[in-house]
Structure formats: structure tokens, C-alpha cells
ZATIDREN-681810 format. One line per 3 residues: for each residue x, y, z of C-alpha. Coordinates in steps of 0.02 Angstrom, whole numbers. Layout:
<nodes>
X:Y:Z  ... $
</nodes>
This chain:
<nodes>
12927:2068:112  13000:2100:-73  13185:2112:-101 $
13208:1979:33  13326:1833:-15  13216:1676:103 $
13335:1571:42  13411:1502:191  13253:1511:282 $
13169:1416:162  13297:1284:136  13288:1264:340 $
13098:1230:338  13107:1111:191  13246:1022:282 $
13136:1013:447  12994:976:360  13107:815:278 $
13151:769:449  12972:788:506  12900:639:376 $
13049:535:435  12993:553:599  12812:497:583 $
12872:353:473  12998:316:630  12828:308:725 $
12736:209:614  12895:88:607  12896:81:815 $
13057:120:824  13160:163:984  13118:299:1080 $
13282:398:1099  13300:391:910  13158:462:871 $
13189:605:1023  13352:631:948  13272:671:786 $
13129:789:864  13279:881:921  13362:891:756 $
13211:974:686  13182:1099:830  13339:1153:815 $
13326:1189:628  13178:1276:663  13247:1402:813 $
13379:1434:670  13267:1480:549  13181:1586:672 $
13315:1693:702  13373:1707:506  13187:1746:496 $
13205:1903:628  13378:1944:585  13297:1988:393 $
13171:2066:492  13280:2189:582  13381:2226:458 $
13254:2279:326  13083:2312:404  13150:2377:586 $
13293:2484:493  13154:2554:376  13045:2601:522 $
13172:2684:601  13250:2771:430  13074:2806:312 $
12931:2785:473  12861:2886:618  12889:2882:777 $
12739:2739:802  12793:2659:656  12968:2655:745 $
12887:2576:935  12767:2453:840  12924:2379:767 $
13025:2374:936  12854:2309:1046  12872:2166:902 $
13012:2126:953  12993:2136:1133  12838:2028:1111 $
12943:1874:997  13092:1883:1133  12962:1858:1270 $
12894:1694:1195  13075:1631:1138  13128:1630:1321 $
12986:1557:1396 $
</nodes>
């Protein structure tokens, strides 16, 4: 999507990504348990946030052009994406 400042998003996913390879070397190290779990948490949170930066850019640029520049299929593909991401993120 050009124009789009992934900034944040990317920043996020490097982070995680960080916190990923210090969680396989935890692994590799046998280290406690709960540490470790505390640490997959860390990282799926970081991800769930860059998922929503992710579809708040999308709304606000691709979903506002559909609804400003698109037709009227244009304008329900966009809102069945939606649909369809918010019924896996609350499964």
C-alpha cells in the first residue's frame, strides 16, 4: 500500500521477532518454564498490537478509499474483509 508510514508496525515485528530468537535460545538453554511462557506472551502481545496498527492503516486508507473513489462491491469486499479478520481475532 504506498503512502503508508509501516513504521510502527514494522518496529513491532522486529521487536517480536527479537524476542522470538531469545526465546529459542531460552529453549536451547533449558530454562524454566514460566520464563519462557512469560516471554511467549510478551511476543503475542506485540503481535495482536501490530495487528490492529496493521487494520487501523487499513481502514483508514484502503476501506475509506473504497467507500470515497470505489463501487458499491468495491465498498462490501472491503467490509466482508473485515468481518472475516474480526471473526478469526475472537475465536
Amino acid at each position: 500500500m504506498e503512502g503508508i508510514d509501516r513504521t510502527k508496525e514494522l518496529n513491532l515485528l522486529k521487536t517480536a521477532r527479537g524476542q522470538i530468537d531469545g526465546i529459542i535460545k531460552m529453549l536451547e538453554e533449558d530454562r524454566y518454564c514460566i520464563d519462557v511462557s512469560k516471554q511467549v506472551l510478551a511476543v503475542q502481545a506485540l503481535l495482536k498490537k501490530a495487528n490492529l496498527q496493521i487494520l487501523e492503516q487499513h481502514m483508514h486508507h484502503c476501506v475509506t478509499d473504497a467507500f470515497e473513489n470505489g463501487s458499491k462491491e468495491d465498498r462490501n469486499t472491503k467490509i466482508e474483509e473485515i468481518i472475516t479478520i474480526l471473526d478469526k481475532y475472537y475465536k
